[in-house]
C-alpha positions as semicolon CSV with decimal commas, in nm:
position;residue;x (nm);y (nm);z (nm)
1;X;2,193;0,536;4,052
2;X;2,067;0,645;3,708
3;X;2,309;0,435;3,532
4;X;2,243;0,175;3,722
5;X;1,844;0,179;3,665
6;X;1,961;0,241;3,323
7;X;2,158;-0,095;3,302
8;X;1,875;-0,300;3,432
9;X;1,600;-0,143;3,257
10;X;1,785;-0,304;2,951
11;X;1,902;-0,598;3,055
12;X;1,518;-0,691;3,143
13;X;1,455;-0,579;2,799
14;X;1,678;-0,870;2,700
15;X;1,545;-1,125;2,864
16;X;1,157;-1,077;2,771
17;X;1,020;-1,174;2,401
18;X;0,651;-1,163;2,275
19;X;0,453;-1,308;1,989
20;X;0,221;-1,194;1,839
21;X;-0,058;-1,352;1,572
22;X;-0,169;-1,130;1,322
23;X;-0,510;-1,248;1,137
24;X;-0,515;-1,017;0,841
25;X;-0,656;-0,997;0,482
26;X;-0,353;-1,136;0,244
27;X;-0,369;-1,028;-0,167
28;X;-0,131;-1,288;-0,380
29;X;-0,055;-1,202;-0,704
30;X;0,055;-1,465;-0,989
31;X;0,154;-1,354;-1,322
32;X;-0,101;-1,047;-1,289
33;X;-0,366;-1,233;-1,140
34;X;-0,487;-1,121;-0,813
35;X;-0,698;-1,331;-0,534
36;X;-0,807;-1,260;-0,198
37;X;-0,736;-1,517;0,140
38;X;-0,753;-1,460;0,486
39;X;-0,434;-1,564;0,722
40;X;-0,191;-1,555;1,012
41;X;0,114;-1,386;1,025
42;X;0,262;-1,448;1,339
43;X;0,589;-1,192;1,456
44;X;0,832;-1,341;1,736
45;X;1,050;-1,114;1,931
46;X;1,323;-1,256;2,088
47;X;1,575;-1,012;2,212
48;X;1,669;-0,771;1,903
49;X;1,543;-0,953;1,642
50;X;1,242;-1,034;1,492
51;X;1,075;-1,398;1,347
52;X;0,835;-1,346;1,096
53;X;0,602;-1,679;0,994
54;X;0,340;-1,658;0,716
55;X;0,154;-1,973;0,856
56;X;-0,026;-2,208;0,636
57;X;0,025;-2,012;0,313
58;X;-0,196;-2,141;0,012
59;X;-0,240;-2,050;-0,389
60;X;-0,548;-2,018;-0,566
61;X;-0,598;-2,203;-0,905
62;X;-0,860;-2,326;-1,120
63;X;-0,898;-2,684;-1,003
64;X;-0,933;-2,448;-0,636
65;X;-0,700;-2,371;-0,337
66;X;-0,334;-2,557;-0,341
67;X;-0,169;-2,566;0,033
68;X;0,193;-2,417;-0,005
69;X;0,291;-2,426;0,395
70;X;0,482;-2,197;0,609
71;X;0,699;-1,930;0,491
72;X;0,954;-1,785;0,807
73;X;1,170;-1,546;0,790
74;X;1,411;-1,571;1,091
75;X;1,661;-1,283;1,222
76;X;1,519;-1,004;1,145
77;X;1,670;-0,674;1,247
78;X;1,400;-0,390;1,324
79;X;1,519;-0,035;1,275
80;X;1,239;0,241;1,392
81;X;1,105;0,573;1,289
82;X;0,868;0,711;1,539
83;X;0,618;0,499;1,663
84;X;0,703;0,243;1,352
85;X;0,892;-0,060;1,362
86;X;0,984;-0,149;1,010
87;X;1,118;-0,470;0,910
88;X;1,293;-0,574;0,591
89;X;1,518;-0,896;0,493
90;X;1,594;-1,133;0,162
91;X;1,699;-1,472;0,225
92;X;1,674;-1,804;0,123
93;X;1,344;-1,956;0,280
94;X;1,319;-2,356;0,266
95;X;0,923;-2,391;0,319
96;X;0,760;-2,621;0,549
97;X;0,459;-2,814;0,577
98;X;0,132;-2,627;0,707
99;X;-0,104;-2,732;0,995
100;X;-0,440;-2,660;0,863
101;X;-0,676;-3,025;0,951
102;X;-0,870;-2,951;0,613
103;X;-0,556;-2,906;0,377
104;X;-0,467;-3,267;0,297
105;X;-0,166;-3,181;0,069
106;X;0,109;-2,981;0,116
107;X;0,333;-2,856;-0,187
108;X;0,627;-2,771;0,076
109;X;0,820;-3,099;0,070
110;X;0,857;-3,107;-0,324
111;X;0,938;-2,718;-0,325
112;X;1,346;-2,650;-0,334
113;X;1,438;-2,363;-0,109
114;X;1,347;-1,996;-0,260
115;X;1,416;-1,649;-0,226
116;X;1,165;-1,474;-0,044
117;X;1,189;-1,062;0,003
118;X;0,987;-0,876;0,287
119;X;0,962;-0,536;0,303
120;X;0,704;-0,494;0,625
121;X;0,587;-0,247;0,922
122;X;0,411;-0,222;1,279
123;X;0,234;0,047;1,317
124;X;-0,095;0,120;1,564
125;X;-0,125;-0,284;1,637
126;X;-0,157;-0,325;1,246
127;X;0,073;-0,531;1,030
128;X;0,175;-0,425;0,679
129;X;0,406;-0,636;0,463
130;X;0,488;-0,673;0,128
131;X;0,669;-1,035;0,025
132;X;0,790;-1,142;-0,291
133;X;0,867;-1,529;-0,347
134;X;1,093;-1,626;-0,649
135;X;0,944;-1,981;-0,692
136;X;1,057;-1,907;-1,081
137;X;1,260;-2,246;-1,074
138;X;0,976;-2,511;-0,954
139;X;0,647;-2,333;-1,024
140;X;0,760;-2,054;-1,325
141;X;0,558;-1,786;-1,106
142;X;0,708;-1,523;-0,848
143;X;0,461;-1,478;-0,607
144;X;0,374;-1,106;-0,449
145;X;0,190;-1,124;-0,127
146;X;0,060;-0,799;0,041
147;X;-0,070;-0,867;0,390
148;X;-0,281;-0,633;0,583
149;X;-0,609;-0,360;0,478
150;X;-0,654;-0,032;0,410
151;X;-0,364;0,020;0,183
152;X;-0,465;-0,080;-0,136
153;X;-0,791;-0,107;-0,399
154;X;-0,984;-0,349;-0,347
155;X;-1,058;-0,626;-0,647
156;X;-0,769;-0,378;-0,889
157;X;-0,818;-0,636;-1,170
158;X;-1,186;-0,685;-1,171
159;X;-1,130;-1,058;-1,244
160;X;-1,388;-1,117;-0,921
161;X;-1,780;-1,021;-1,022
162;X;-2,075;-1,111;-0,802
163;X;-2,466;-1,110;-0,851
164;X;-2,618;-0,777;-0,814
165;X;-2,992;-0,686;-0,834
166;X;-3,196;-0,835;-1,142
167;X;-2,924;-1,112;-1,171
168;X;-2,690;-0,809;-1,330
169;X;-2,333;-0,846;-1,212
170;X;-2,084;-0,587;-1,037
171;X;-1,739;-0,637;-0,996
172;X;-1,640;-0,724;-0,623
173;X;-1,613;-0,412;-0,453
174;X;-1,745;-0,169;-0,693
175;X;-2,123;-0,058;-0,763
176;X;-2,279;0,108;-1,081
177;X;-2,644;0,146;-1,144
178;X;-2,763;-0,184;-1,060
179;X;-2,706;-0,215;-0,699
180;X;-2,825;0,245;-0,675
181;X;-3,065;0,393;-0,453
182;X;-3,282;0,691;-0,474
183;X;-3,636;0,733;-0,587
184;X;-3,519;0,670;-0,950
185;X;-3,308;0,423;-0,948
186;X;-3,566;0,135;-1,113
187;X;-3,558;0,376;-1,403
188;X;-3,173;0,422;-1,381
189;X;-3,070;0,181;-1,635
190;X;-2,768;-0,079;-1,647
191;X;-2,435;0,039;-1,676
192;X;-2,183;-0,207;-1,630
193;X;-2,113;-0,566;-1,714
194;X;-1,788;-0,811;-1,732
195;X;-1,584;-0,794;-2,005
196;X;-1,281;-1,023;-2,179
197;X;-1,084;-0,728;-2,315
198;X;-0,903;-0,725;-2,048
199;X;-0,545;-0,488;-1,968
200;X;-0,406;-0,820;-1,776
201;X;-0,608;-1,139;-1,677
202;X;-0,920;-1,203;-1,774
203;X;-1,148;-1,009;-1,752
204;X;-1,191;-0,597;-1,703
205;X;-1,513;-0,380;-1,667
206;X;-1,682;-0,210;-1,916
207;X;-1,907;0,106;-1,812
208;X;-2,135;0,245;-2,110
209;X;-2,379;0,528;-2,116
210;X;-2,762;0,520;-2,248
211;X;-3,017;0,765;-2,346
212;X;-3,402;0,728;-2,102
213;X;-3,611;0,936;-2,240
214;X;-3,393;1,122;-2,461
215;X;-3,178;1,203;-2,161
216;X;-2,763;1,093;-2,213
217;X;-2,722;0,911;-1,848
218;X;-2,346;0,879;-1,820
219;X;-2,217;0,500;-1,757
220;X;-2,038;0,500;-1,404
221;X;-1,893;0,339;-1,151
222;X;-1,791;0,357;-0,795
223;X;-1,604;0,224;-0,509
224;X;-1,907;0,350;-0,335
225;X;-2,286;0,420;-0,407
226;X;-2,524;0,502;-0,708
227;X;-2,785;0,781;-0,581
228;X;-3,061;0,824;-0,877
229;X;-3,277;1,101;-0,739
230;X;-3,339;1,347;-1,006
231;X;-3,421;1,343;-1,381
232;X;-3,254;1,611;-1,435
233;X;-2,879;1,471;-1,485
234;X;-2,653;1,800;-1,345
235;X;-2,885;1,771;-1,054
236;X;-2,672;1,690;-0,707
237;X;-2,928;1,413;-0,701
238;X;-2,764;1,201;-0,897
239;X;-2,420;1,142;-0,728
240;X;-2,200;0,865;-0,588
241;X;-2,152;0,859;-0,189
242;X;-2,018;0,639;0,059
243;X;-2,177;0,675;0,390
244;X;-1,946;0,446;0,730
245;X;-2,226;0,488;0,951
246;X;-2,440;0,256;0,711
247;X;-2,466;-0,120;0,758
248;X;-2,650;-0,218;0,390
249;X;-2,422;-0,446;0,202
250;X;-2,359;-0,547;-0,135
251;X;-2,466;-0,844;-0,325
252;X;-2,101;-1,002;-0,229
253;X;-2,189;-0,903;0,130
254;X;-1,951;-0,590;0,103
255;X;-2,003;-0,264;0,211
256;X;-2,087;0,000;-0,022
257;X;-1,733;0,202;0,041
258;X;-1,364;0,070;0,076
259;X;-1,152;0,118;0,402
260;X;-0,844;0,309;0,349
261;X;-0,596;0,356;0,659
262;X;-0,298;0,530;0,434
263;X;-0,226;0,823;0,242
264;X;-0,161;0,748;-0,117
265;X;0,039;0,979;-0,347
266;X;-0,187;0,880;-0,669
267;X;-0,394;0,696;-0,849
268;X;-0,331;0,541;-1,177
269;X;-0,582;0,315;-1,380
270;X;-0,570;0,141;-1,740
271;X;-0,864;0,267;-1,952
272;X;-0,989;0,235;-2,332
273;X;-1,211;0,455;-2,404
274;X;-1,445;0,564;-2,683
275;X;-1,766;0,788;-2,745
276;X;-2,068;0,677;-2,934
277;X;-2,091;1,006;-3,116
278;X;-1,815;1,234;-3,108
279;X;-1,863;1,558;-2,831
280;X;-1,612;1,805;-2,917
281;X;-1,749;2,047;-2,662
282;X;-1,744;1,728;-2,393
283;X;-1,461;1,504;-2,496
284;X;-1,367;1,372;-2,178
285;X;-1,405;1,074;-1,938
286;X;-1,310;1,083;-1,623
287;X;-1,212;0,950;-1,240
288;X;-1,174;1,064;-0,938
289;X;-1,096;0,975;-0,605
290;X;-1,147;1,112;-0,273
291;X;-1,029;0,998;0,122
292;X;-1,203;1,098;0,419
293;X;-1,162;1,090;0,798
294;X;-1,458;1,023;1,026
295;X;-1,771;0,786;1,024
296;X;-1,957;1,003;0,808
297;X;-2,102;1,031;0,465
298;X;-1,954;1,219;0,144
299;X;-2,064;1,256;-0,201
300;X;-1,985;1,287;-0,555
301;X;-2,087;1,549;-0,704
302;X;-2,075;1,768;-0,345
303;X;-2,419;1,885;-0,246
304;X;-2,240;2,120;0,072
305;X;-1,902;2,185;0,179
306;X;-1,756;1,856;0,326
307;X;-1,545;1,884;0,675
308;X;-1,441;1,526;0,658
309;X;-1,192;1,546;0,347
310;X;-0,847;1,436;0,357
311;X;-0,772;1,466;-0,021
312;X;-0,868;1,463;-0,345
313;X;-0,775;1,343;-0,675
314;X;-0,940;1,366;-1,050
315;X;-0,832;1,332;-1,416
316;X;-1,132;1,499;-1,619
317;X;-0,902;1,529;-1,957
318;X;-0,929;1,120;-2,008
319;X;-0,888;1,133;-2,446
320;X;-1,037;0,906;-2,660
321;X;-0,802;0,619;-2,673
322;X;-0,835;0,469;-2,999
323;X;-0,879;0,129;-2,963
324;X;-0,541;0,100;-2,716
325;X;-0,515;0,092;-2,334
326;X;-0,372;0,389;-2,191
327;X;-0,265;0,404;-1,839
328;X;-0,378;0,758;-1,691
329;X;-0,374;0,901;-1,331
330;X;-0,378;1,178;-1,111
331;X;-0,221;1,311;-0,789
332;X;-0,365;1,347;-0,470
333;X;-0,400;1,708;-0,332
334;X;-0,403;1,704;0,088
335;X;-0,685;1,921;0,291
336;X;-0,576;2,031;0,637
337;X;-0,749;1,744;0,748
338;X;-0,499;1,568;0,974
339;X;-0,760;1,273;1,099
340;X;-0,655;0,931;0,974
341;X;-0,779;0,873;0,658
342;X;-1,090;0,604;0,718
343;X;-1,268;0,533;0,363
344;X;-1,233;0,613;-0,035
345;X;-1,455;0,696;-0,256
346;X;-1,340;0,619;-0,615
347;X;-1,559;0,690;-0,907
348;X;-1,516;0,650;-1,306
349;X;-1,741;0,797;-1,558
350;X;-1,830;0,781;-1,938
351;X;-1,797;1,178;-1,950
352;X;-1,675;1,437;-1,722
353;X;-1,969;1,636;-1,780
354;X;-2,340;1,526;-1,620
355;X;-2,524;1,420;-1,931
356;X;-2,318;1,552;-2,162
357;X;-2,141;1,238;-2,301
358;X;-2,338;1,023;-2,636
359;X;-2,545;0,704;-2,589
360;X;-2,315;0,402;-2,646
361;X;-2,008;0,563;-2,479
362;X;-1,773;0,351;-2,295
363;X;-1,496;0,293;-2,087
364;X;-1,290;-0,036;-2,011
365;X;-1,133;-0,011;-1,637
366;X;-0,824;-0,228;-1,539
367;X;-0,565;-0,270;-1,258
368;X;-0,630;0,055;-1,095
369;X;-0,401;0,130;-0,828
370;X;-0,293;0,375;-0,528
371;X;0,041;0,462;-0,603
372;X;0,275;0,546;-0,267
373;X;0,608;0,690;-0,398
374;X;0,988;0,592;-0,242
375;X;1,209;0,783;-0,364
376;X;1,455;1,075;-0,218
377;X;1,451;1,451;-0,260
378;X;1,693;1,579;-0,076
379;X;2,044;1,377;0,097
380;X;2,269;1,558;0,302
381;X;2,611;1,423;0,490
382;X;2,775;1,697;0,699
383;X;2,556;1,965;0,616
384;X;2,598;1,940;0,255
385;X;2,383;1,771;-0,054
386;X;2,558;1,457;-0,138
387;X;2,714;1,547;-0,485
388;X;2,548;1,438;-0,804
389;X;2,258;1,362;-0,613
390;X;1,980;1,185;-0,831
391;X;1,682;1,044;-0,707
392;X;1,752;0,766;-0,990
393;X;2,149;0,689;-0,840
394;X;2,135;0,463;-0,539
395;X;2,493;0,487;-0,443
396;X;2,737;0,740;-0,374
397;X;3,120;0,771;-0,249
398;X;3,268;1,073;-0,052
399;X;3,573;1,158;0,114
400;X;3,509;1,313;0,495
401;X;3,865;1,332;0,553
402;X;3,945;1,290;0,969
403;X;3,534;1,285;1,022
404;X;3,338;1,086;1,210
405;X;2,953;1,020;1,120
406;X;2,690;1,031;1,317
407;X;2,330;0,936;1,199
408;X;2,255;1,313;1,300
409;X;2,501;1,369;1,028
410;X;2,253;1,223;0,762
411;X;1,972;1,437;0,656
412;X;1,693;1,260;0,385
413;X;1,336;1,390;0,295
414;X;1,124;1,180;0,083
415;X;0,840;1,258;-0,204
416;X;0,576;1,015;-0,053
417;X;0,312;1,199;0,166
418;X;0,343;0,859;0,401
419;X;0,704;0,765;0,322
420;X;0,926;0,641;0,588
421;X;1,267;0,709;0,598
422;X;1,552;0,508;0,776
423;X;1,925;0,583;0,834
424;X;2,199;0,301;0,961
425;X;2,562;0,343;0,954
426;X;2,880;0,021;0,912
427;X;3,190;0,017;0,951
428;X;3,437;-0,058;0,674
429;X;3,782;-0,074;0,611
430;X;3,789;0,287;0,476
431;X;3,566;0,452;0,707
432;X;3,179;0,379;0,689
433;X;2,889;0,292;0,492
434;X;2,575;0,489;0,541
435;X;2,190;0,370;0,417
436;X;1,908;0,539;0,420
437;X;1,578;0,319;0,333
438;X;1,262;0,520;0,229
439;X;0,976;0,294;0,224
440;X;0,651;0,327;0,010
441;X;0,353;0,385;0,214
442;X;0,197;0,066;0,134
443;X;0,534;-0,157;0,152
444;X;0,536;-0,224;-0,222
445;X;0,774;-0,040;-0,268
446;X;1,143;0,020;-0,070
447;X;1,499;0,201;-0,206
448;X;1,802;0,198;-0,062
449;X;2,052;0,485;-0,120
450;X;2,412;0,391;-0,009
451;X;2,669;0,669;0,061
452;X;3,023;0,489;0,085
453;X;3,184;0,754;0,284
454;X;3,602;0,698;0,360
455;X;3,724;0,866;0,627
456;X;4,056;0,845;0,901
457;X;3,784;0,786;1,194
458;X;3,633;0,546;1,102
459;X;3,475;0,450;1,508
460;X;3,089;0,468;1,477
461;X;3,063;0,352;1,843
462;X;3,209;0,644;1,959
463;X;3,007;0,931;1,757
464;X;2,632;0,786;1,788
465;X;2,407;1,066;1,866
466;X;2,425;1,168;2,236
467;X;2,223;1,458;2,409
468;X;1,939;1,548;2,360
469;X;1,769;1,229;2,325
470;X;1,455;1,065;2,482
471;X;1,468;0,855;2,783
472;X;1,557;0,495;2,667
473;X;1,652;0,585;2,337
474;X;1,885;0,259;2,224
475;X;2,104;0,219;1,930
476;X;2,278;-0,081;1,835
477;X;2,651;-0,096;1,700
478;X;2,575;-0,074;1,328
479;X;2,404;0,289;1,419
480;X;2,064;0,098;1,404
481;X;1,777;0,244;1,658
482;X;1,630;-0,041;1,836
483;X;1,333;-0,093;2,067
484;X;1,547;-0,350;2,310
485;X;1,945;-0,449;2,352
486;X;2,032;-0,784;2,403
487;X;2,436;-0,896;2,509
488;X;2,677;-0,706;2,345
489;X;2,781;-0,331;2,360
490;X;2,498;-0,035;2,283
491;X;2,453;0,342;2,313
492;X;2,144;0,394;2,556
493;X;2,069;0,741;2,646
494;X;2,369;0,874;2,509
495;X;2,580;0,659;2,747
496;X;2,793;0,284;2,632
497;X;2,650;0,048;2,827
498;X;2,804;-0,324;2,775
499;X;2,493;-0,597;2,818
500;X;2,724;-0,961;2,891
């Protein structure tokens, strides 16, 4: 009776298929110039596989938004780790027209076909993908489109500024000074304006420090708030905070702190960076970041000891840079803390010291980034490291002699804090090839390490894993964990079952 249940538990797998529309902040990227859309991704299932359409898919220029048209990727085969579902394809994508009443032009019918790379997840109802389109042979551009929030910086290029108190500007998404509150923040000063020295684009932002009163207030800027609430510049009183239970808003309309659903490995920026008047004793600017759990509030410097903290990063050694941009950063260290990470605070200052810095310091910000690593630290086949390992090396060959391999077989840990790591097995004419994908926590970033393994038993079929496994668990002939089996022959629950 069990394998009978068994049978028809998948076989109504096969036959049912869901869509589902995803409307999610999209980021494209053009020769280092980032802009901000909203959109629908909608994700087919029919059977195994997986349709992917990026529906009515537009550019930003400077005559204003150009309708591209649908990007789909068909076919896609889902492997899973845990409660994931990752999905990842190249192929050759002819585009179509979109169906949006107010675009009037679409650039799809004089576009040749293009290559188009998606490295993407489901996890928690949430869509994250990462798609690169090589559209180097009509438009001279390849196009990078992240999809989905909480992964990234807002604004990392500061090419977007809005209108702040006083008519004073602040980039999108970030706050100095000019937006602060606290009892003394008409006396704080202004901090931060646009600037053309830009890393890449157009534009970066410049932070600078001034004397009130004889007093060295430092320039800075944050993802979050400016609290001036003490003359006295060490005083705890003068800090940046974010606070989720909050509803004031920016000049853009924003919220004064930036959603983050991830956890990143790093954070890297591009600075320049000089001081007015040299301070040997306080030579330093610095940034720091820190990701918290909760609804709560959290500030910088602390005032108490803070229960919501997931990690923390900071670089307090930023050098003078001479005149040249310097890309600096600094790892994240993890509390024990296992909430999901709900908000970071990011904040950059003239000096690392409170009022210790020189009036006339500054510090040009660009392209800041969380960085989410994918590579390997450890592969093991059989029980042993894979010789020669290197992190670097994406392929391998061995000799297993008369054995078989099983993905149990294939042991891989990964550096990233919120790397995934998937295994699938082939057969070849020599015995098998084994993968194992580790994807980036944001997408951006997946490797593939290949292990060409030759071996006189060459039947994957026939050594899947077997017991113990959890009811339903379904692999697919290539070794590939799946969430449903269509026609054609499968391991489910340890058992072949043939689906016709």
């Amino acid at each position: 009776m069990k394998k009978i249940y068994t049978f028809m538990l998948a076989a109504f797998a096969a036959m049912t298929a869901w869509a589902t529309d995803y409307n999610e902040p999209i980021v494209v990227t053009v020769n280092g110039e980032s802009s901000e859309q909203t959109g629908v991704i909608s994700i087919v299932q029919n059977g195994e596989n997986y349709d992917l359409t990026m529906k009515n898919f537009m550019l930003q220029s400077a005559d204003g938004p150009m309708g591209v048209g649908n990007v789909a990727l068909t076919g896609i085969v889902p492997q899973t780790v845990g409660d994931v579902t990752l999905l990842k394809t190249s192929a050759i994508v002819t585009i179509t027209e979109g169906d949006d009443p107010e675009v009037q032009f679409w650039m799809a019918g004089m576009l040749p076909p293009v290559p188009v790379e998606l490295n993407g997840k489901i996890e928690n109802g949430h869509l994250r993908c990462y798609i690169n389109i090589d559209m180097m042979a009509s438009l001279q551009q390849v196009i990078q489109v992240a999809i989905g929030k909480g992964y990234q910086m807002a604004n990392q290029s500061f090419e977007n500024w809005h209108t702040s108190s006083g008519n004073y500007v602040e980039p999108n998404a970030w706050h100095s000074f000019e937006s602060a509150s606290g009892s003394l923040a008409a006396m704080a000063g202004h901090h931060i304006e646009k600037s053309a020295d830009a890393h890449s684009g157009e534009a970066s932002a410049r932070i600078y420090a001034t004397s009130i009163f004889g007093i060295v207030a430092n320039g800075t800027m944050t993802t979050g708030r400016m609290n001036a609430g003490s003359m006295s510049a060490s005083n705890t009183a003068n800090h940046a905070y974010i606070d989720l239970s909050s509803t004031d808003v920016d000049g853009n309309g924003d919220p004064f702190y930036t959603p983050l659903y991830s956890r990143p490995d790093s954070i890297a920026v591009w600075v320049k960076f000089k001081q007015g008047t040299a301070k040997p004793n306080h030579p330093y600017a610095t940034v720091s970041a820190v990701i918290i759990s909760g609804d709560g509030r959290y500030q910088d410097p602390e005032d108490q000891t803070y229960t919501n903290v997931v990690a923390k990063a900071k670089n307090n050694t930023i050098a003078v840079t001479n005149g040249e941009w310097v890309r600096v950063s600094a790892p994240f260290a993890y509390t024990e803390n296992t909430e999901d990470p709900k908000a970071i605070l990011v904040t950059i200052s003239t000096n690392a010291d409170a009022g210790q810095g020189s009036n006339n310091d500054e510090v040009l910000v660009d392209d800041i980034a969380l960085i989410y690593n994918a590579k390997l630290t450890k592969l093991e086949l059989f029980g042993e490291s894979v010789p020669s390992f290197d992190a670097d090396v994406k392929e391998y060959s061995i000799d297993a002699g008369d054995k078989g391999l099983t993905l149990n077989d294939i042991v891989a840990e990964a550096e990233g804090v919120s790397a995934l790591v998937a295994k699938s097995i082939e057969e070849t004419a020599t015995g098998y090839k084994a993968t194992v994908s580790v994807y980036g926590g944001d997408m951006e970033t997946a490797t593939d390490y290949v292990v060409n393994v030759k071996s006189s038993r060459p039947t994957v079929i026939e050594h899947l894993p077997a017991a113990p496994v959890k009811d339903n668990t379904i692999y697919n002939l290539q070794g590939q964990q799946v969430k449903k089996a269509v026609k054609g022959l499968y391991i489910i629950n340890g058992k072949k079952v043939v689906l016709k």
